[in-house]
TIPALO-191456 format. One line per 8 residues: for each residue x, y, z of C-alpha. Coordinates in steps of 0.1 Angstrom, whole numbers, plus 5000, padded with zeros to 4 digits. Example, Ala and Ser with C-alpha at 12.3 -4.5 7.8 and 13.67 -1.06 7.14 Angstrom:
BEGIN
5123 4955 5078  5137 4989 5071
REM end
This chain:
BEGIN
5000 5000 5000  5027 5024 5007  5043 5015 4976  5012 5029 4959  5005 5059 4975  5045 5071 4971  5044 5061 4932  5008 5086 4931
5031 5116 4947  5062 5104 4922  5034 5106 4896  5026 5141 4905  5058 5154 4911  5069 5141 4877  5036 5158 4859  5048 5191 4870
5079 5190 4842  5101 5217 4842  5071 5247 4856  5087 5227 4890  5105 5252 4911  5135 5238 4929  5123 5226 4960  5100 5205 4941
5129 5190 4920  5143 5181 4951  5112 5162 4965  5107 5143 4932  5143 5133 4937  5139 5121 4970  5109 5104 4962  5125 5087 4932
5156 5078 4954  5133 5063 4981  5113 5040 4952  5142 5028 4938  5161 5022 4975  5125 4999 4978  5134 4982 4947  5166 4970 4965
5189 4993 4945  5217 5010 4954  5205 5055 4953  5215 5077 4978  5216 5109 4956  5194 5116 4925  5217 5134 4900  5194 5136 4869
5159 5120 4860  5154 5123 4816  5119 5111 4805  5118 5086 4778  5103 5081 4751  5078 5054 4766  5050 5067 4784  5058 5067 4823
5093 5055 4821  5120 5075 4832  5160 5070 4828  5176 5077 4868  5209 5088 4872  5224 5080 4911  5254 5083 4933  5247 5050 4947
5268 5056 4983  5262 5083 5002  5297 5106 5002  5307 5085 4970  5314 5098 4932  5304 5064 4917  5268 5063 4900  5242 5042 4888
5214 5043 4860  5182 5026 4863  5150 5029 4845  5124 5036 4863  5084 5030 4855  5067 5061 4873  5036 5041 4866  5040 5008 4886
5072 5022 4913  5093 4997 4892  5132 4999 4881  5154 4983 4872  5200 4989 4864  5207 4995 4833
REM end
């Protein structure tokens, strides 16, 4: 159930598109961190989130350690709270 209700506010932060002021950037990123940390991946710092062609799917760019420079790129389906590495 939680899973649901945090992919509804990832949904709605994503809908906002680039009208999103920065603070809002920053709790999409958060939220997108935190679904994909559900998944079991490794994300403790959002760097960039690029929409993709498909409907609902976004490509995730991560530090995956918190106070490390190495990252990680998922995709990630706004629409279910599903990723996966790419």
């Amino acid at each position: 159930m939680y899973k649901k209700i945090i992919v509804v506010l990832a949904l709605a932060i994503l809908s906002l598109g680039a009208k999103a002021d920065e603070d809002k950037k920053e709790a999409l990123k958060k939220t997108v961190a935190l679904m994909l940390n559900m998944n079991g991946h490794l994300c403790a710092t959002v760097t960039d989130i690029t929409p993709l062609q498909i409907k609902n799917q976004y490509e995730v760019t991560c530090i995956a350690y918190r106070g490390g420079k190495g990252t990680k790129t998922y995709i990630f389906n706004a629409a279910d709270g599903t990723a996966f590495e790419q």
